[in-house]
Each structure stands twice: as C-alpha cells, then as structure tokens.
N, C-alpha and C positions, 0 to 999 in steps of 0.2 A: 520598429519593424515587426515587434511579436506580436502587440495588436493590429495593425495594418494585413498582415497576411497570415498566421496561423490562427492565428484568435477567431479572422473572416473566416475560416474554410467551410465551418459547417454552416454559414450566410451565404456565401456564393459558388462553393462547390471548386474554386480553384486550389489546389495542393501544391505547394511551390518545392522547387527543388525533385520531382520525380525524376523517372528516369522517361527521357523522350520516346523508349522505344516501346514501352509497356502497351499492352493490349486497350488498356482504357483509355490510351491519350488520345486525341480524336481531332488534335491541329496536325497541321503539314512542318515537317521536320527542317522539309527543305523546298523551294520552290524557284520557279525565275519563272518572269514576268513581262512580258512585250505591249508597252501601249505605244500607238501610233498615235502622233498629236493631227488637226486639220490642217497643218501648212507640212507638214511631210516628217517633223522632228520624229526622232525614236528615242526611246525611254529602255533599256531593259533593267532589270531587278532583278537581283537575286539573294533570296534567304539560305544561311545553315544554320539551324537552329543547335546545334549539335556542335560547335567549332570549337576546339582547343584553345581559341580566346574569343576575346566580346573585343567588340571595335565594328568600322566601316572604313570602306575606299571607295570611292568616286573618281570615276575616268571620265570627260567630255570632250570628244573629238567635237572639230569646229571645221571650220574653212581655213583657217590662220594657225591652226595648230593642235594642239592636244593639252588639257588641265591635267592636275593629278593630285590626290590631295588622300589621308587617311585618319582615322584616330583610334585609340587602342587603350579600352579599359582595362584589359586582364591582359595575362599573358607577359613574354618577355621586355615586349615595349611600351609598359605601361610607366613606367617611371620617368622617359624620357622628357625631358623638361619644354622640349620643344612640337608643335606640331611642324609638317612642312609641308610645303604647297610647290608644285612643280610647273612649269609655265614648258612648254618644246614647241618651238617652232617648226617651220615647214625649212627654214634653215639647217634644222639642227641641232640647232642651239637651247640647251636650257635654263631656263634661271630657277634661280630656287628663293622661297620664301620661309625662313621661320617665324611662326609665329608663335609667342610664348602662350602654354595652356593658360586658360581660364580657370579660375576654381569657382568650387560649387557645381549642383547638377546640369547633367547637359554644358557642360563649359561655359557655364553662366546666366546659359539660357533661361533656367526658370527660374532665375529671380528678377533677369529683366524684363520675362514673361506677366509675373506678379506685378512687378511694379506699373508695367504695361494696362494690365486691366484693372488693378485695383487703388492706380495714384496716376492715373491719367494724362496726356499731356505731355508723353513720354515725345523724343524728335525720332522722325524716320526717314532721315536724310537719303537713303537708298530705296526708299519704296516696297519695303518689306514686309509690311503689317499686311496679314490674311484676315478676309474677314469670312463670316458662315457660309457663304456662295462656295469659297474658294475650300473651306473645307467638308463641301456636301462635295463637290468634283474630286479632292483626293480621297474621299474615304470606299467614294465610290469605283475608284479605279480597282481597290483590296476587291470589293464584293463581284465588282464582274469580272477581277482572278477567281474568285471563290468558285462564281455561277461556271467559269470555261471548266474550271478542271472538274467539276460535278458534272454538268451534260457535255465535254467533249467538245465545245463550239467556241467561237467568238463572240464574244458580247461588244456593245458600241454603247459609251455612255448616254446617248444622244437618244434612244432607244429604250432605255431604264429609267431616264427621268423624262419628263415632259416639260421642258419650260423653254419659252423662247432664247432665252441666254444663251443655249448650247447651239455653236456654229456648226456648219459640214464642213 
C-alpha cells in the first residue's frame, strides 16, 4: 500500500486520506445522478463521499415488486458474516436471501476478474461479461454528470459520442 499510494503522490498528484473538505479538493463530496435509459428505465445515483462508513444499497423497483440488497466495508456492519438480499412483492410478502460473503477484493470479484482476462475460458452462464462498448457507455454516463453539473444542462450520451450503436 506504501508504494501504491504514498510513494505515487509526488507521480500523480493524488494524497490519500485528506480531508474531503479542504480548499484544494477539487472532486464532488457528494452527488446523485439521473440517467434515463431509451425504453423509459430510470437509473438514479447517489455518492457521499464523506459517510460514517464505506458500503452500498441498491433498491430496484419493478412491476412485480421491489429488490433490496446492501454491503458494508466499515462501519458497524462490517463483520456480519452474511450479506442479504430482499425480494417484496406486490403481496407483501418478503423473502429474504443470505448470502455468505466472498473473500478477497470486491467479494471475489477481482480475482475472478484476473482470472477472467488473464486465464481465459472462464464460463458466463448468466451473460455477465462487459466488453469495451459496454464500458465506453458506463464511463460515459460519470462524464455527462460531470459536463451537467459544470454547464447546468442535460447531456444525452447519443450526442457525446458518435456511433451507430447508440439507439433513441
């Protein structure tokens, strides 16, 4: 970690562990985010950069009901040995999933990620694997937050990039 990020600072100019609120910081502490997909789906986002712990939640309202799922690096629920996933229907009813955490980073992610690109051949039985396409449209969703909250406007990916790929 010492060479990865203090050893870089005076290579790339980032100083970890500052205080978010300092004069020179120059990212957004905290933001949300609304993209509209072409068939009507909504998206919204929201960053605190600043939060009493590290984790996410994810809500996805449906026609059939409501997801609900979270994970939790710091903080008081970091130990808990299980994640859970919440299923509510339009009944009522909920069911609940635990799922035991993964170890390793990202909950296992990056080293199926590794193993992914650099021992091939991995199976993708649910259709998961992103390829460059898919990560020039999410990187670009960040920059046309970027471009709204700098001029004030909506941006349309469709618009910023030029390629036939991108539908209305």
């Amino acid at each position: 970690m010492k060479a990865f990020y203090f050893d870089a600072e005076k290579e790339d100019g980032y100083f970890r562990d500052r205080c978010v609120f300092a004069d020179e910081i120059n990212i957004y502490d905290s933001m949300s985010v609304t993209v509209k997909y072409s068939k009507g789906t909504l998206l919204t986002y929201s960053l605190i950069a600043y939060s009493p712990y590290e984790g996410w939640k994810i809500s996805i309202n449906g026609t059939k009901g409501r997801l609900e799922a979270a994970e939790y690096h710091s903080g008081h629920r970091k130990n808990e040995p299980n994640y859970q996933i919440q299923l509510f229907n339009r009944k009522g009813e909920v069911v609940t999933y635990d799922v035991p955490k993964a170890r390793g980073g990202h909950g296992g992610g990056d080293e199926r990620l590794r193993n992914m690109i650099f021992r091939g051949g991995m199976p993708d039985p649910l259709n998961h694997f992103a390829g460059s396409w898919d990560g020039v449209k999410s990187i670009m969703i960040g920059i046309c937050a970027n471009k709204s909250i700098k001029e004030k406007k909506m941006f349309r990916l469709k618009d910023l990039i030029k390629n036939d790929l991108i539908k209305e």
